[in-house]
C-alpha positions, 0 to 999 in steps of 0.5 A: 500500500506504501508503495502504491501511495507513494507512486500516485503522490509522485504522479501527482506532483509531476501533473502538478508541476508541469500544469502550472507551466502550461502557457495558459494566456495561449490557452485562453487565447486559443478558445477565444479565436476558436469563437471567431473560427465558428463566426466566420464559418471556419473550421478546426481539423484535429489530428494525433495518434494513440492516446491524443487520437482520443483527445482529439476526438474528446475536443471535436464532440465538444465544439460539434456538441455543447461544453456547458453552455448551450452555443450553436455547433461548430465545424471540427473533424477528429482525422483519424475518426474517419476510418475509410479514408485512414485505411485508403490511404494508409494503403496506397499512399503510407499510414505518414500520408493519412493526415497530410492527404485528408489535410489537403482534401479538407482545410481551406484558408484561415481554417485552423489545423491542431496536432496533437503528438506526445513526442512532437516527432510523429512522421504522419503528424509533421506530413499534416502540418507541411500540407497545412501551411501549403494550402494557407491554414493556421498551424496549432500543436499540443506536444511534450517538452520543446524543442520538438520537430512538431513545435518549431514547424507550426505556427504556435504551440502549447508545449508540455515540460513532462517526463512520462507521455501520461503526464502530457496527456492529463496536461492536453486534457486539461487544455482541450477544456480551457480551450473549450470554457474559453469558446464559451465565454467568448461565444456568450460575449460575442452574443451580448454585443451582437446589436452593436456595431463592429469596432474599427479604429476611427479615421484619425487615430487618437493618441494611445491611452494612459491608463492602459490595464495592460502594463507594458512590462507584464506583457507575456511573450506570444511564442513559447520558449523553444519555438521559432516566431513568425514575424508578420511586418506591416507598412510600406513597401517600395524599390530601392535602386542604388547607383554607384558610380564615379566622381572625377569632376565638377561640371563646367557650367554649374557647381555640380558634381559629375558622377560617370559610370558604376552600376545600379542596385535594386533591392526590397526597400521601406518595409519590405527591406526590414521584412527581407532583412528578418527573413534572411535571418531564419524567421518565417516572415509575412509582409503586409503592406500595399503594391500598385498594379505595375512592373515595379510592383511586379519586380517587387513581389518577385524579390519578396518571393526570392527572399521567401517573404509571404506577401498579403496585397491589400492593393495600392491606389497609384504606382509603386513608390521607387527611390533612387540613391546616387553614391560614389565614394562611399557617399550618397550624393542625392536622393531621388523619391519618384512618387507621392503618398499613394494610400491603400485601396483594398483592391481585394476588398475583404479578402486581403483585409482577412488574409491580413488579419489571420496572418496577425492573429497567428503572429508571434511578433508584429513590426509596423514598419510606417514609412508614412505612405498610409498602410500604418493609418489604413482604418480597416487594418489598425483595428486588427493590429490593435488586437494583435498588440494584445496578443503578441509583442508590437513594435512600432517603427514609426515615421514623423508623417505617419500614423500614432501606434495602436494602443498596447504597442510593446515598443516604439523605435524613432530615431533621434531625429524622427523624436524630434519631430513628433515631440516638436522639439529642437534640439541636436543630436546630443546624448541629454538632448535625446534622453528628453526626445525620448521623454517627450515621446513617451509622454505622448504616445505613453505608456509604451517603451520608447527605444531610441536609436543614435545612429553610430552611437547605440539606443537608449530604452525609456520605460517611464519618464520618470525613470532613468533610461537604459544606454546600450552603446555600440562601436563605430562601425568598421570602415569609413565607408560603412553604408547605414541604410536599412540600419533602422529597419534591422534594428527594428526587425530584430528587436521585434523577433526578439521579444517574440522569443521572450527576451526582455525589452532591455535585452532584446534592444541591447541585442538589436543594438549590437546587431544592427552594428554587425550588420552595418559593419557587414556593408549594410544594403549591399550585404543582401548580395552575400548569402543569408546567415545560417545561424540560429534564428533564436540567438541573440546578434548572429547565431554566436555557434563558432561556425555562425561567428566565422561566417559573420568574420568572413563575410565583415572581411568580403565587404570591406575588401568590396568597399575598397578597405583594408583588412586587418587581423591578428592572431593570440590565445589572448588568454587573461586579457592584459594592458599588452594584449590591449595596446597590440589591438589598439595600433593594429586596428589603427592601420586599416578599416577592420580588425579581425581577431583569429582566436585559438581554441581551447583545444588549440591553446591546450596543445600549446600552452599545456593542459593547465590551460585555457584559464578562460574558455574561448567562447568568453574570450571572444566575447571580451575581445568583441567588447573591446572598441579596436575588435569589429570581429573573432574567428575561432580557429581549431587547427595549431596555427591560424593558417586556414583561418588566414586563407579565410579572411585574407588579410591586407595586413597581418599584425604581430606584437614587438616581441617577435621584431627580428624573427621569423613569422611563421604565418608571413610566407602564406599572408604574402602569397594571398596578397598582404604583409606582415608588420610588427607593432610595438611592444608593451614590456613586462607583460604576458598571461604566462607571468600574470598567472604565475603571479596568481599562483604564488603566495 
């Protein structure tokens, strides 16, 4: 009896613990959109094996039946019920098609898909959410702990941190009737306003509400940890073309500069720049926004189907917008914008204004990308993302002709000139003259969290006025010739994925900062000519694995060579950072327009310094030496020497420290044949790590 006892007390406290881990405002919100799904006569597929097969029959007689209170019927199919079609299939087409194929039969656009899978590695069930999102449904998962295939494939999940599958089920089980007391209550709501009139946004949107019952800082994150977001990013979208050319001289009868020759660019420009720049980092990315009926717009939507960018048109009455850059020199010399504000029309009527609403409803992040050009004001789209800030994380980046954020906006990103000029404030570009932008912003937009951007020299992230504001600053970005456009936009994407990760607003402003850094120092709009970065979309600056950091060294070197810059690297253990290691990175930085710093491995210092070494490991030493103002990168490097490492970056100059003036180095034949030098800079006597740990050592 004892032992009996004990085991169910033991089963108990594990139901116990991880029902409380449950992420239960998804729940809610769950049954909430499944009231919706009913209204808008929509449907809900189910589908699992074994144990959630049961489950998933248990949910649709509820929705089809009645929970507690008595609502007219809603469409739900438990997959596996139907018997005929799971053995046909099984039969010609294999038991992992038996989903997948019914998913294709049966799901329209906007119907909702649940799985359910203990594991979340069920081949049958990962076949069903591919068709899912192949014919334009929204993607749900019940699964066991994260990361699972299941959770990172869909579009949002509910995970359960459970051991035993048992514990998972009694936890779906659970859910299946929050969700089903969630449909119920927001049913019986809809009802009680039924005489009412649908809710939009009024033509001039107010100011957002100072007394908002949602707390900025008590925001929960819309995705689940483990689970990759999608972004959806609203707002204006145009082309940008970028000639590059030559000055060699002023023309003869005007003060004009004559720019002859050179090439021209075309990219995603406004908010589809920041929707293609989130895209290349990993993250599922729908862009809603408004394109005319033209070459240009066709051109456009070809360049947003290459980066894999999904677009909702909501059609645009005009052209699309173009604007050109004239460049020579690392300078843009003007600026050409060749269309006038041209509002959203929504050719499409309600269909693209559903599209847009589903895709932010199903959102983990939202970034408004308002160029000014009217997407952001369009009434019929500000009162969905309204209720999408209540939803998921929203970042606002906002232009001084553009609409007021909605209300329960997470973030708001004006640069410090655009703070100006919504505060109506003069002023410059110094630090105290930006804290009060800030505050002014804050005072009228508030409360929302005020992320203010200083171009080169970082943000400061302002909770309440009456608090101190957090300053993340960042180093000059290498090379003088670094290019900043869509430096806002990076910024803003990143910062928006970041907080659908659940990062803290200080954390994910910081890591935005330091990423928009990287990616300006990485020759900012011309970087969409490399290959996208292959780091984890769920790392903070750039995947920040060692193959993610080289790659990030690498392609820093490839674009300041293409700028015409000069490489600089060196190479060290650089074990216990000292005033030696400090001053050698200090003058070699000072001979080019990079510095990039080649790194041994543990494994590699090991081997030549002994087995009582590295004090410290080499994922923290390189992120000291990334913190020091002369270092733009680090390249771990495994072999015994540097040599794969200098063929990698190949460096216009090679840098090593006095105490090798007068020998020979050893890397100076390959960094000849690749074209560079070696040189040695002064050395700083009396210091080594050696001397300084022997130090440490005695009493």
């Amino acid at each position: 009896m004892t032992a009996d006892t004990s085991t169910a007390t033991d089963s108990l406290n594990q139901l116990t613990t991880a029902l409380s881990e449950i992420d239960l405002p998804r729940v809610a919100d769950w049954g909430s959109r499944l009231a919706q799904l009913r209204s808008n006569g929509q449907r809900l597929l189910v589908a699992g094996n074994g144990g959630s097969a049961a489950q998933a029959q248990h949910l649709t007689a509820e929705l089809v039946g009645r929970f507690q209170t008595e609502r007219p019927p809603m469409s739900a199919l438990a997959l596996h019920a139907e018997t005929s079609s799971v053995t046909a299939i099984s039969n010609d087409y294999g038991y992992e098609h038996v989903f997948a194929r019914q998913v294709r039969a049966h799901a329209r656009p906007g119907d909702t898909v649940l799985l359910m899978s203990g594991s979340g590695r069920s081949p049958n069930v990962l076949r069903a959410a591919e068709a899912a999102r192949e014919v334009g449904a929204v993607t749900w998962a019940l699964t066991g702990p994260a990361p699972n295939p299941l959770a990172t494939l869909v579009d949002e999940a509910v995970t359960v941190p459970a051991r035993a599958v048992s514990t998972v089920q009694e936890c779906h089980l659970v859910v299946i009737h929050l969700m089903c007391a969630g449909m119920d209550a927001a049913v019986a709501a809809m009802d009680a306003t039924a005489t009412d009139a649908v809710g939009s946004a009024p033509s001039v949107p107010p100011p957002l509400s100072t007394s908002s019952p949602e707390p900025v800082r008590e925001r929960q994150p819309a995705t689940a940890r483990g689970v990759r977001p999608n972004l959806v990013v609203v707002g204006d979208a145009f082309v940008d073309h970028d000639h590059l050319g030559r000055v060699e001289r002023v023309a003869s009868d005007e003060p004009a500069l004559v720019v002859s020759g050179g090439t021209t660019h075309m990219r995603p420009g406004g908010a589809a720049l920041a929707a293609v720049l989130s895209a290349r980092r990993g993250y599922p990315v729908t862009l809603v926004t408004a394109l005319g009926q033209d070459a240009v717009g066709d051109r456009l939507r070809t360049l947003l189907d290459e980066a894999r960018v999904g677009v909702v048109d909501l059609g645009l009455d005009g052209p699309t917008a173009v604007k050109t850059r004239i460049r020579a020199a690392g300078r843009t010399l003007m600026m050409l914008d060749e269309h006038d504000v041209c509002p959203p029309v929504g050719r499409e009527g309600e269909t693209a204004l559903a599209a847009a609403r589903r895709a932010l409803m199903a959102a983990g992040g939202v970034l408004v990308s308002d160029y000014g050009r009217g997407v952001a004001a369009y009434t019929d789209l500000r009162a969905a993302l309204a209720e999408a800030a209540r939803r998921s994380p929203l970042v606002w980046d906002p232009h001084p002709r553009g609409a007021v954020p909605v209300p329960h906006t997470a973030v708001v990103t004006p640069n410090s000139r655009e703070a100006r000029v919504i505060a109506s404030l003069t002023g410059s570009d110094t630090f105290s003259d930006d804290i009060e932008a800030a505050r002014a912003v804050w005072r009228a937009w508030g409360p929302v969290q005020v992320a203010l951007t200083r171009h080169e020299h970082g943000a400061v992230l302002l909770a309440d006025a009456d608090l101190p504001p957090l300053v993340v600053p960042t180093k000059v970005a290498a090379g003088r010739k670094a290019d900043p456009c869509g430096a806002g936009d990076f910024f803003a994407g990143h910062l928006a994925t970041m907080l659908a990760c659940g990062q803290l607003p200080s954390e994910a402003v910081a890591s935005a900062v330091w990423a928009a850094s990287a990616y300006v120092a990485a020759g900012g709009p011309r970087s969409l000519d490399f290959p996208p970065d292959d780091g984890s979309p769920m790392t903070g600056l750039s995947g920040a694995g060692p193959a993610a950091a080289a790659h990030g060294a690498i392609e820093l070197a490839d674009a300041v060579r293409a700028r015409g810059g000069t490489v600089v690297a060196a190479g060290g253990c650089f074990d216990l950072l000292h005033v030696g290691h400090i001053r050698l990175l200090e003058q070699a930085r000072q001979l080019g327009d990079c510095l990039i710093v080649c790194l041994n491995s543990d494994d590699s210092l090991s081997r030549l310094k002994g087995p009582s070494r590295p004090i410290v490991p080499a994922a923290q030493r390189a992120l000291v030496l990334e913190a020091l103002a002369s270092v733009d990168a680090v390249l771990v490097f495994y072999e015994d020497t540097p040599e794969a490492a200098i063929r990698a970056l190949r460096p216009a100059i090679w840098v090593k420290g006095g105490d090798y003036s007068g020998m020979e180095i050893p890397e100076n034949e390959l960094v000849s044949s690749l074209g560079g030098r070696t040189v040695v800079v002064p050395f700083v006597a009396g210091w080594s790590t050696s001397s300084l740990i022997e130090s440490a050592r005695t009493p």
